[in-house]
N, C-alpha and C positions, 0 to 999 in steps of 0.2 A: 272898312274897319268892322270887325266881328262884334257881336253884343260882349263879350267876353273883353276884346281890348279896350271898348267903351266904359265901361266898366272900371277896367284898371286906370282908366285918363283922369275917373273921378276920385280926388284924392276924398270928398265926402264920403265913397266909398267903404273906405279901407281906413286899417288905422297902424298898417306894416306896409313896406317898400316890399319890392316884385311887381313884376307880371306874367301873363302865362306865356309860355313856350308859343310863339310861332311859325311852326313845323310841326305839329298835330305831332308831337315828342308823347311818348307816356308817361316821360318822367319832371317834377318839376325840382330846381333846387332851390330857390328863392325862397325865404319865411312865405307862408300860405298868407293869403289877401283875406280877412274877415266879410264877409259878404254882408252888408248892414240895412240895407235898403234897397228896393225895386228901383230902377235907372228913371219910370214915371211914374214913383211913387205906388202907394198902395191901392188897385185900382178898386170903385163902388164895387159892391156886392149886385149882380145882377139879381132881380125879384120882378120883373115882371114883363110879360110880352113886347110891349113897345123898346127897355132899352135891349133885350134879346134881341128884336130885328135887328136894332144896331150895332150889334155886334155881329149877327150873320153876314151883317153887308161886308162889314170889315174884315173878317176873316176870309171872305169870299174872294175879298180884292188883294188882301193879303198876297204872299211871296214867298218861295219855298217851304220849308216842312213845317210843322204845326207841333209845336212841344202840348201833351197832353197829359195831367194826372188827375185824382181824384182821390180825393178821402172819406173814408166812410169810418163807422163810428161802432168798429169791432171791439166787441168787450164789454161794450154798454147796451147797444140796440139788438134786438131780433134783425137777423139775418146780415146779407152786407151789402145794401143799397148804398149807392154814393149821397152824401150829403154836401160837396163842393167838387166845382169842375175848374182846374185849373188850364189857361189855353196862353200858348204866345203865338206867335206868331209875327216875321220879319211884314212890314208895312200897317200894323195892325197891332202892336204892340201885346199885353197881358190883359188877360180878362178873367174873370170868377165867377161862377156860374154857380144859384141856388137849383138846383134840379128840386127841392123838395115846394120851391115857390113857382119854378119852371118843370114840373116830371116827364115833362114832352123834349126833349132836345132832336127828335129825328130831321129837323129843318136844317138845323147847325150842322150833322150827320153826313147830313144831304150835300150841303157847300161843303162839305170837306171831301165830299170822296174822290179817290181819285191821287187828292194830296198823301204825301208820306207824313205817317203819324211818329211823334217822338215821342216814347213811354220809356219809364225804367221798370223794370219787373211786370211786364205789360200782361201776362197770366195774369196777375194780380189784379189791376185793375176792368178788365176788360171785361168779365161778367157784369157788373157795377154799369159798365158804360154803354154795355149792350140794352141792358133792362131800361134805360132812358134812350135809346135809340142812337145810337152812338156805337158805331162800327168802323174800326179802317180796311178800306181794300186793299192799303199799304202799309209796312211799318218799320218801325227801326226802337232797335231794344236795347237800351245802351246796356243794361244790367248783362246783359246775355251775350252783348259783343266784345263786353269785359272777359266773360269767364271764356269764350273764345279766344281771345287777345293773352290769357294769361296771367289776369292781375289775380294776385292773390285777394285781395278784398276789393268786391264789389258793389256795396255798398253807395245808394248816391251821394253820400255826403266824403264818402274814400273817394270815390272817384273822380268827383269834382275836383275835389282835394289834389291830387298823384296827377291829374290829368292836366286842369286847367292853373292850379295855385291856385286858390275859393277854397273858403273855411265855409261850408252852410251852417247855419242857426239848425238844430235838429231837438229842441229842448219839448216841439208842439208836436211830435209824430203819433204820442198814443193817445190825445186829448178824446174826449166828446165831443165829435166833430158834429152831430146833430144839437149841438146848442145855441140858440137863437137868444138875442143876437152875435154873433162870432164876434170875440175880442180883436181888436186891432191886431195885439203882437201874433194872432194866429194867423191874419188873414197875410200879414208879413210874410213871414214864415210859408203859406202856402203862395205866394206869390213867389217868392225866390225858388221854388224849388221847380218850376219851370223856366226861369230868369236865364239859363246857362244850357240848359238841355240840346237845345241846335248845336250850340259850338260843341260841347261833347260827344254828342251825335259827330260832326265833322275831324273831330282829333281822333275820332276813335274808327272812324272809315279808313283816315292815311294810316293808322296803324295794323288795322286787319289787311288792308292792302300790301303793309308794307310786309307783310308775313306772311303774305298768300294766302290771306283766309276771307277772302272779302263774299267772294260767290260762296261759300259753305255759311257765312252769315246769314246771306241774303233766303239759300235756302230753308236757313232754319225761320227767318223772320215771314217768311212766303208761308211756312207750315204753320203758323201761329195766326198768322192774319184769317186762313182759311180753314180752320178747326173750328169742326161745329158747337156747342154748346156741349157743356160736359152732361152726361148721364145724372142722373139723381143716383146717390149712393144706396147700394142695398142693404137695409140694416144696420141705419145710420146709428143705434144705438151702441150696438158692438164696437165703437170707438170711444167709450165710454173712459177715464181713465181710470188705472186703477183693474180693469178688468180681465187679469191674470190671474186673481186671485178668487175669482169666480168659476166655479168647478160644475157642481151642479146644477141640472134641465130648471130644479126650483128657484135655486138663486137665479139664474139668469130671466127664469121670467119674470122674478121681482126689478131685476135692471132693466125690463125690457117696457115695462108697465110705468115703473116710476118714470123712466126716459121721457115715453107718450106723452104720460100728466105733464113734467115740467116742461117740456116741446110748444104745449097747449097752451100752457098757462104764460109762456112768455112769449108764445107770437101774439097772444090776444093784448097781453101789456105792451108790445112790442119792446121790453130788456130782452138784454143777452141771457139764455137759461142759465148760465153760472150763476146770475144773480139770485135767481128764482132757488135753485137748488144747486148746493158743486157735488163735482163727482164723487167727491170722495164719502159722501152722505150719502149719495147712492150704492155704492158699492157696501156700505157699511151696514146701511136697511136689510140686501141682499143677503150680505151674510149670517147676521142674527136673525133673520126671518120674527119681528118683532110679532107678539102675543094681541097688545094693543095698545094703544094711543100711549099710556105710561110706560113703558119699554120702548118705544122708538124714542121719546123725547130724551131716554137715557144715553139714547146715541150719539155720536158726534155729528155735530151738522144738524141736531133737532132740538137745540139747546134750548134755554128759556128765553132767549128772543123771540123765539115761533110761537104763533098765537095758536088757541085750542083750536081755533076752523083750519089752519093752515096745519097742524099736525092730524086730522079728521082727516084730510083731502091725500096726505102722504099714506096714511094706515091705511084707508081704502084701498088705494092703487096697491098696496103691498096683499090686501086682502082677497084680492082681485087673481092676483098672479097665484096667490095660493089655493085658489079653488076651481084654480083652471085641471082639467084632466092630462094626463098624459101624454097625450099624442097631440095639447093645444099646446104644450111647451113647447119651447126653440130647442133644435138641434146643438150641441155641445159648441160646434164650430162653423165658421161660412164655410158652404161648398167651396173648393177651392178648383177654380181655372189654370191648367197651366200647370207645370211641375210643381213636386212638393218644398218644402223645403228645404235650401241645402244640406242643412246637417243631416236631413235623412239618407241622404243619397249615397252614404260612405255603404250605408246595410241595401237600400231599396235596389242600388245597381252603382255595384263600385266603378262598372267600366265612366258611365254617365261623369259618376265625383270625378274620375281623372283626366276627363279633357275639361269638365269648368277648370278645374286646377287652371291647367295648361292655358287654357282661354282667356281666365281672368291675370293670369301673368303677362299672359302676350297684350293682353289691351294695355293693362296698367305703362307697361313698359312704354305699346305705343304712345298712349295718352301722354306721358313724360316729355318723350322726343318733342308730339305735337304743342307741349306748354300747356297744356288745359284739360280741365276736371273730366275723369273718368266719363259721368255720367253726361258729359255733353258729348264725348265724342262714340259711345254706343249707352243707351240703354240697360243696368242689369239685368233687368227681365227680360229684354232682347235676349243678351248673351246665354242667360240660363237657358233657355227656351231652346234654343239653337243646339246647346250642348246637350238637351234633355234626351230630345229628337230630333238627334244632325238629318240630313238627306243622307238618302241611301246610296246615292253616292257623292262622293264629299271631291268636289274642286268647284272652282272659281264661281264657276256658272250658276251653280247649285246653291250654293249658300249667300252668292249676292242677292239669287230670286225668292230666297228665304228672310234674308233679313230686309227685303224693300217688301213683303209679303207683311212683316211687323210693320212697317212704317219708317223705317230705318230711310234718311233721305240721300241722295243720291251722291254727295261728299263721302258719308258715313261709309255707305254701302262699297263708296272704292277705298276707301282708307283701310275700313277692319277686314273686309272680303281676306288679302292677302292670309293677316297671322289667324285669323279664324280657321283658314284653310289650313294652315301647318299645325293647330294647335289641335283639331278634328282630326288630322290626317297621323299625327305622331301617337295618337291616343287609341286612335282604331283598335281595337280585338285582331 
């Protein structure tokens, strides 16, 4: 019996009739199950080395895949460290893990490798679980084997939902997960949301199989397990929002200044900079290019809650950018890698605009037939790129060694190969 059927046996449980589909069906019809409590209860907060081992031993002895998530406390903290690790695991049941009382987890890492990991939007947390030492050599992403699969909302608490019949509790998702000590109904709540993960993991294998898409899963989940850590972004301020409206070399090095300072001032507090400064004060600084300390406070975002020192430290940084020379200001825009963007391309080279056209029809269309999102079954940037600067000569060969050249995996690469080639080849000069 699946943890999922166990589940439904408890009428404690639930507080509706159903249970889920036994035939890894996608669809359920039965009133959904309220999901109310962990099957053993809410387990202790791990906090300290000795019950960590015994949890290592456990998981170690443990039995098939390992359901894993993590919550960190975006919004509130500098940066996105995980502040709780959630783990199930069949012989071995659920565990929660303080990384902030444990910041070493590479031993737990260690006993798992090898084992298949159960994440949902596993991008997401996988940086978080890297930085505590916490890596899978295997995995399975149900978020990602959904949009595969075709469900229109992918969402874990939808998909539990469509998949299994489980209502999850989802009211604790955007909380301060760095608060100590963590209230009960959250540690609930994060207890359940690995509580079902395997059986979904399992309904949603017979489903990708049952559609032919099980090896194009596997190789997207292969390319995720084995992508290295992402780059550090260039010019992380130019994401500023709001920053469209910023025209001038001056204004942006007053956004580019202010950025630094509030950057500075909320890893040293370790808050989220929203707190410190929002964008939208920034951008506002920018554009008035304030005189002094009484003209910023006029601004929005410099209100009379800010103290005289804390309006000092913004003028500065504005005053900073303003006496920088010429050639110390930022360029207007990022260099840009890679073709421009589309709307230019009707003027920079119409033949170019007329096979994306063609390109991006023939994907969409395919993407349809295959049930699932554009952008999982090719890359935009892929397809732009391709159609920027097709090969100079355009069949099969040529542009399947173009788009696995992007990264494009080898599903991908036969699927779009085909219309890529007719929609290159009809567009030709």
């Amino acid at each position: 019996m699946t943890d999922a059927q166990e589940t439904a046996a408890d009428s404690s449980l639930r507080t509706t009739g159903g249970a889920p589909p036994d035939d890894g069906g996608s669809s359920v019809t039965e009133a959904p199950i309220p999901l109310l409590e962990p099957r053993e209860g809410i387990p202790p907060v791990i906090a300290d080395e000795a019950a960590l081992a015994k949890v290592i031993a456990a998981f170690s002895a443990g039995s098939g895949p390992v359901a894993v998530d993590a919550e960190r406390a975006s919004g509130y903290r500098y940066g996105q460290r995980a502040y709780l690790v959630q783990l199930r695991r069949e012989g071995a049941g659920s565990a929660l893990i303080d990384p902030v009382a444990c910041p070493d987890l590479s031993a737990l890492g260690e006993a798992l490798s090898g084992v298949e990991w159960v994440l949902h939007a596993a991008t997401q947390d996988l940086p978080c679980l890297r930085e505590i030492g916490m890596l899978p050599t295997r995995l399975f992403d149900t978020e990602l084997a959904g949009r595969l699969a075709g469900f229109p909302r992918v969402g874990l608490g939808a998909m539990v939902e469509s998949v299994l019949g489980f209502v999850l509790e989802k009211g604790h998702s955007a909380v301060d997960w760095s608060t100590r000590p963590l209230p009960e109904p959250w540690l609930r709540y994060a207890a359940l949301d690995v509580e079902l993960l395997v059986d979904l993991r399992d309904a949603l294998e017979k489903e990708l199989d049952r559609q032919g898409k099980l090896e194009w899963a596997q190789q997207e989940f292969d390319a995720i397990a084995s992508a290295p850590p992402a780059e550090p972004r260039k010019d992380p301020w130019r994401r500023t929002s709001g920053m469209h409206k910023v025209r001038r070399r001056r204004q942006l090095g007053v956004v580019r200044e202010l950025w630094q300072t509030r950057d500075r001032i909320a890893q040293k507090r370790d808050v989220s900079p929203g707190k410190v400064l929002s964008d939208a004060a920034i951008v506002e600084a920018s554009l008035a290019l304030p005189a002094n300390v009484h003209a910023l406070a006029a601004l929005n975002g410099f209100g009379h809650r800010m103290g005289r020192r804390q309006l000092e430290q913004w003028q500065a940084a504005v005053d900073r950018a303003k006496a920088l020379s010429e050639s110390q200001l930022p360029a207007p825009g990022q260099q840009v890698t890679g073709p421009p963007p589309p709307r230019a391309w009707a003027d920079k080279d119409p033949a170019a605009a007329a096979r994306l056209s063609a390109a991006r029809a023939a994907v969409s269309a395919l993407a349809e037939q295959l049930n699932m999102p554009q952008e999982n079954l090719i890359t935009p940037d892929t397809v732009r790129r391709v159609c920027w600067e097709p090969p100079k000569v355009v069949d099969a060969e040529a542009v399947a060694e173009v788009l696995a050249g992007y990264g494009a995996r080898p599903w991908q690469v036969e699927q779009v190969t085909p219309v890529l080639v007719a929609a290159l080849s009809a567009e030709s000069p």
